[in-house]
N, CA, C and O of each residue as an XYZ file, in Angstrom:
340
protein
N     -27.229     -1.388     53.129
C     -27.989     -1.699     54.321
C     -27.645     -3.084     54.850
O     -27.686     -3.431     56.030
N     -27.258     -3.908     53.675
C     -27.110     -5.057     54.679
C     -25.842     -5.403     54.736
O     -25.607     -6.577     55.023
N     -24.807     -4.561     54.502
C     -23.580     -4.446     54.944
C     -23.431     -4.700     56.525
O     -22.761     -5.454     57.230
N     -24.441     -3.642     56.740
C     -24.037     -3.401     58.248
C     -24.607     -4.556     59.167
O     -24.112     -4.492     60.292
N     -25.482     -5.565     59.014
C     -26.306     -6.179     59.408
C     -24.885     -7.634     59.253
O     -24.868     -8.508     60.119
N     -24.079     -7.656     58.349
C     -23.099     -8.703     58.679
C     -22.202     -9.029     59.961
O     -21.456     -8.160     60.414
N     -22.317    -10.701     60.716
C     -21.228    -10.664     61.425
C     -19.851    -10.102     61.219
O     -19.436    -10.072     60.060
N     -18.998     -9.602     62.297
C     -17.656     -9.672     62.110
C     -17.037    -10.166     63.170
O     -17.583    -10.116     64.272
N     -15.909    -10.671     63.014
C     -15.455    -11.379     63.875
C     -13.749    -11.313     63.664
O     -13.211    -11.389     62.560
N     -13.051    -11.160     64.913
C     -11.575    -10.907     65.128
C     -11.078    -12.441     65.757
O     -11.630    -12.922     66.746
N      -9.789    -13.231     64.925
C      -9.333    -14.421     65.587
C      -8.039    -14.633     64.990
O      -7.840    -14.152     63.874
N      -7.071    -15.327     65.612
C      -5.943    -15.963     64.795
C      -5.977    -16.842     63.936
O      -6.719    -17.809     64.106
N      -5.029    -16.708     62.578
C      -5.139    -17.562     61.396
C      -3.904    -18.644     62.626
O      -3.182    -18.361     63.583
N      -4.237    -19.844     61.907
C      -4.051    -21.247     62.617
C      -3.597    -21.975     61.619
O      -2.905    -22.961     61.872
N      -4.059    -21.442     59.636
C      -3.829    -22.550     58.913
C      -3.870    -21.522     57.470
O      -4.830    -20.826     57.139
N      -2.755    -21.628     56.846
C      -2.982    -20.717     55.567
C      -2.367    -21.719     54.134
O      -2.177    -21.281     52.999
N      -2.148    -23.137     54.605
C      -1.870    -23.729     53.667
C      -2.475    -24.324     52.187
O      -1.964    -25.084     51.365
N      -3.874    -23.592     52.222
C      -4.785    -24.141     51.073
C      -4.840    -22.280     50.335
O      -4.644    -21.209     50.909
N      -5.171    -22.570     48.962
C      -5.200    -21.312     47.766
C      -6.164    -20.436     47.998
O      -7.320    -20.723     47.688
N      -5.829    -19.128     48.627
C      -6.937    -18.283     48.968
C      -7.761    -18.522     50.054
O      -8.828    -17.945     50.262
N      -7.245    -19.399     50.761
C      -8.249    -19.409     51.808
C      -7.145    -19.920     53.138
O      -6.157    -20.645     53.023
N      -7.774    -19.173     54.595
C      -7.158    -19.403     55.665
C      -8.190    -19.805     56.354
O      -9.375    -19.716     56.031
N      -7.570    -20.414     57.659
C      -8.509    -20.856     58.634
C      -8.119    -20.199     59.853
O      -6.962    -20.309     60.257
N      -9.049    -19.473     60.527
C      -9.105    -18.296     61.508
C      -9.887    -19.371     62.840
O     -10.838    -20.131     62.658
N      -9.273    -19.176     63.928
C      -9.637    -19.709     65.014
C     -10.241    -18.491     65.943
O      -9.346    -18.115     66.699
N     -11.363    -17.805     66.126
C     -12.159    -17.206     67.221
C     -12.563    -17.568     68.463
O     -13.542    -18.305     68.571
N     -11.878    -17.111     69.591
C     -11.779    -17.529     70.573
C     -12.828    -16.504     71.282
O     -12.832    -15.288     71.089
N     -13.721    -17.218     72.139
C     -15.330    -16.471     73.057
C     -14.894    -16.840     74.400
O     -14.252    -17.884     74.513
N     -15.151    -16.126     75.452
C     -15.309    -16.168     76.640
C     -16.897    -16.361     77.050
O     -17.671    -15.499     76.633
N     -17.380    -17.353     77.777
C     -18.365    -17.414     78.753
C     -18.025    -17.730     80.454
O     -17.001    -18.237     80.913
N     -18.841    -17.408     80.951
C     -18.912    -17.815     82.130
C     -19.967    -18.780     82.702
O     -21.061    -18.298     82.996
N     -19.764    -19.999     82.875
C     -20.530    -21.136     83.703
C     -21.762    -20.951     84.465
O     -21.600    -20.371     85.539
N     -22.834    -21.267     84.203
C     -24.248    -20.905     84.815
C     -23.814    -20.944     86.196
O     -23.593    -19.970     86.915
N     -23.712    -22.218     86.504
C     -23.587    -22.385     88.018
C     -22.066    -22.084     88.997
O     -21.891    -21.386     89.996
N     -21.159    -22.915     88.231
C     -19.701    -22.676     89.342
C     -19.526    -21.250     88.952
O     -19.320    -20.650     90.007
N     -19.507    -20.492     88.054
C     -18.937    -19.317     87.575
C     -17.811    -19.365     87.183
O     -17.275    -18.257     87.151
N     -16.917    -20.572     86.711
C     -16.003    -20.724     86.161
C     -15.929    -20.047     84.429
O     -16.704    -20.410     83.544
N     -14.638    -18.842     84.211
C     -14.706    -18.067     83.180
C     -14.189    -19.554     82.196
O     -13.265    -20.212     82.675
N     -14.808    -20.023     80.857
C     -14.491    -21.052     79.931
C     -14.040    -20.215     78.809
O     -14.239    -19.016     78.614
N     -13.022    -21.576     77.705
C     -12.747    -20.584     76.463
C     -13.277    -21.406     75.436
O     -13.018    -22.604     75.320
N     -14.023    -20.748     74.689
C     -14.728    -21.474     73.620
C     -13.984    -21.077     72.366
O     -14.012    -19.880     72.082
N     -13.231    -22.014     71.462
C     -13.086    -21.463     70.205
C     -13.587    -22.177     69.012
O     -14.104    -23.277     69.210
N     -13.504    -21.657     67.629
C     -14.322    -22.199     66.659
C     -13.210    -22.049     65.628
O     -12.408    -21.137     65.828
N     -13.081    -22.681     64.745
C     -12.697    -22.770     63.260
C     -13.085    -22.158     62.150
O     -13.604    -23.104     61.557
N     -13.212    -21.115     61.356
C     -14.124    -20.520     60.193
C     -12.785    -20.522     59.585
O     -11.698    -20.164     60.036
N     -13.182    -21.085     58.286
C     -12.369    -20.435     56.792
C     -12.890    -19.668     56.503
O     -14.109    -19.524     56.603
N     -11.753    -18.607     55.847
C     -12.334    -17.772     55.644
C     -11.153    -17.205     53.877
O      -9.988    -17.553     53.685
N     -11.820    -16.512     53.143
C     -11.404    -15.723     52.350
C     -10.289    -14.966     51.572
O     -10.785    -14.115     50.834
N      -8.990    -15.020     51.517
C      -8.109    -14.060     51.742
C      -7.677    -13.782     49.837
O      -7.096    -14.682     49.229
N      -7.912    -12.972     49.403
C      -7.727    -13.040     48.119
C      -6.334    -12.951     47.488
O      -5.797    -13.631     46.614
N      -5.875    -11.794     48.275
C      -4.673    -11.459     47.790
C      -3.605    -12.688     48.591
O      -2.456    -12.450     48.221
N      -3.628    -13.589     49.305
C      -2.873    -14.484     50.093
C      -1.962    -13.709     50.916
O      -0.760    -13.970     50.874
N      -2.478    -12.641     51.774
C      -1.305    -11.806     52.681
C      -1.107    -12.170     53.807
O      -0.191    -11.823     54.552
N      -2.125    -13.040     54.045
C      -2.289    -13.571     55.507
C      -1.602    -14.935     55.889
O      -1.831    -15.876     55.129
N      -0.573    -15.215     57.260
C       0.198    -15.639     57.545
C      -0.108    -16.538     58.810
O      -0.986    -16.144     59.578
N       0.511    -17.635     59.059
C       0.184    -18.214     60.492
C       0.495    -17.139     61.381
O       1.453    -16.390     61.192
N      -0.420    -17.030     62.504
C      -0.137    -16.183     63.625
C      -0.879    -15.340     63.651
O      -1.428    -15.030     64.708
N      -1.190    -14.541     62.198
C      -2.058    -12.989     62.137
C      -2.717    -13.075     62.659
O      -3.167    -14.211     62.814
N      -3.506    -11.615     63.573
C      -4.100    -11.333     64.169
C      -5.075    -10.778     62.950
O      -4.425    -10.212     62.071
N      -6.659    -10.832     62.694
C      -7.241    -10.636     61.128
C      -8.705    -10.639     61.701
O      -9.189    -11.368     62.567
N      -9.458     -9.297     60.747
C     -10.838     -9.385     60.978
C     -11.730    -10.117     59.951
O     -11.337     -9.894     58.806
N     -12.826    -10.934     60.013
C     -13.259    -11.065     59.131
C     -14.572    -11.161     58.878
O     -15.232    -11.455     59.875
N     -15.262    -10.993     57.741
C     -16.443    -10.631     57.781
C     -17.453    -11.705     57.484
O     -16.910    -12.779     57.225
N     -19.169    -11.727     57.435
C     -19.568    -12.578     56.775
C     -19.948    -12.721     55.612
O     -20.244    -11.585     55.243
N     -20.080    -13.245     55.002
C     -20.359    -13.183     53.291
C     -21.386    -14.191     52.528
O     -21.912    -15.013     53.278
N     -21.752    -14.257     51.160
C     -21.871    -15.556     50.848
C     -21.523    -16.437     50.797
O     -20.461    -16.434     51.420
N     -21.803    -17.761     50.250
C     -21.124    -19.121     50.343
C     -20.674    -18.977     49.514
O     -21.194    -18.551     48.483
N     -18.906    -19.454     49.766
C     -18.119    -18.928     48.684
C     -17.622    -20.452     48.360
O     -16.930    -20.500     47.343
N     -17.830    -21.705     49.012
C     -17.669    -22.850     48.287
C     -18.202    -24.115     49.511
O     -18.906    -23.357     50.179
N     -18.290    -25.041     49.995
C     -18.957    -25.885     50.784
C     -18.517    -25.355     52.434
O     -19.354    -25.427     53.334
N     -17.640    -25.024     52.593
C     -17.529    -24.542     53.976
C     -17.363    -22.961     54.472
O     -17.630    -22.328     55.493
N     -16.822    -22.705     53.286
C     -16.262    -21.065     53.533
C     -17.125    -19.649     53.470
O     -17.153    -18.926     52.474
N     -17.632    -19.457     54.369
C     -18.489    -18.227     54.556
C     -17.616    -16.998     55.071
O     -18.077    -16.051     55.709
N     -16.677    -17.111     54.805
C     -16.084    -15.352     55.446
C     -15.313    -14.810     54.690
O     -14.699    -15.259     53.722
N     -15.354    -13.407     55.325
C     -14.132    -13.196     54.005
C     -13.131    -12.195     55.113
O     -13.678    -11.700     56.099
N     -11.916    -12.002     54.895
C     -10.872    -11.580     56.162
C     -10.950    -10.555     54.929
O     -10.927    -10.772     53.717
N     -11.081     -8.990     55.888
C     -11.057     -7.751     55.593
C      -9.881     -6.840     55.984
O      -9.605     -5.874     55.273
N      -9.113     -7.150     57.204
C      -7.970     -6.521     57.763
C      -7.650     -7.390     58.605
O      -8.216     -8.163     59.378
N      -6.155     -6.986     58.168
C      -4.675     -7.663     59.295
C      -4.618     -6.486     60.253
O      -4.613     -5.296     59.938
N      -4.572     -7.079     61.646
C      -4.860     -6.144     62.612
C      -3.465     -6.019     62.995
O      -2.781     -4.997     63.056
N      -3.044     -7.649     63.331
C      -1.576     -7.370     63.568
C      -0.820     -8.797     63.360
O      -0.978     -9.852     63.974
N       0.112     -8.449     62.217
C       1.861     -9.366     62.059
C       2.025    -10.461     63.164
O       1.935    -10.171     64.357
N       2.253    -11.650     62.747
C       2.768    -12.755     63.531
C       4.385    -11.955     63.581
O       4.812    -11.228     62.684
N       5.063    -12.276     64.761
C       6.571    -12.335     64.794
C       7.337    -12.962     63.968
O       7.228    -14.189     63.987
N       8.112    -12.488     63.214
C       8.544    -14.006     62.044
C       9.675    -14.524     62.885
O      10.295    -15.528     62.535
C-alpha cells in the first residue's frame, strides 16, 4: 500500500562519480502568475543505483525511499534511455 503512495520522478543523471550513488537533475515546467512566461525549474536528488549501471547522460526513473544516508532519499528503478557514448 505504500508503495504506491511513493514519489516518482524521471530526470538526467548529471553526476555518477561517487560509489552507488548518482545525482539525477529533474527538470519542472511552470508558468509565471502574471507575465505567463513558461520557466524551467530544476533540482538535484541523489539518488541510489546499486548495481552502478547508470551513466552521465541517462535518461532514469527514480523512486522515493528511506533515508539511505544524510542526503540521499531515492532510489533509480529504470534506465529509460542510454546517453550516446
Amino acid at each position: 500500500m505504500a508503495r504506491e503512495r511513493r514519489k516518482v520522478l524521471v530526470g538526467r543523471v548529471v553526476s555518477d562519480k561517487m560509489d552507488k550513488t548518482v545525482v539525477v537533475s529533474v527538470e519542472r515546467l511552470t508558468r509565471h502568475m502574471l507575465y505567463a512566461k513558461v520557466l524551467r525549474h530544476r533540482k538535484r536528488y541523489k539518488a541510489h543505483d546499486q548495481e552502478k549501471a547508470c551513466h552521465v547522460g541517462d535518461l532514469v526513473r527514480i523512486i522515493e525511499s528511506r533515508p539511505l544516508s544524510k542526503e540521499k532519499r531515492w532510489v533509480v528503478t529504470d534506465i529509460l534511455e542510454r546517453a550516446e557514448a
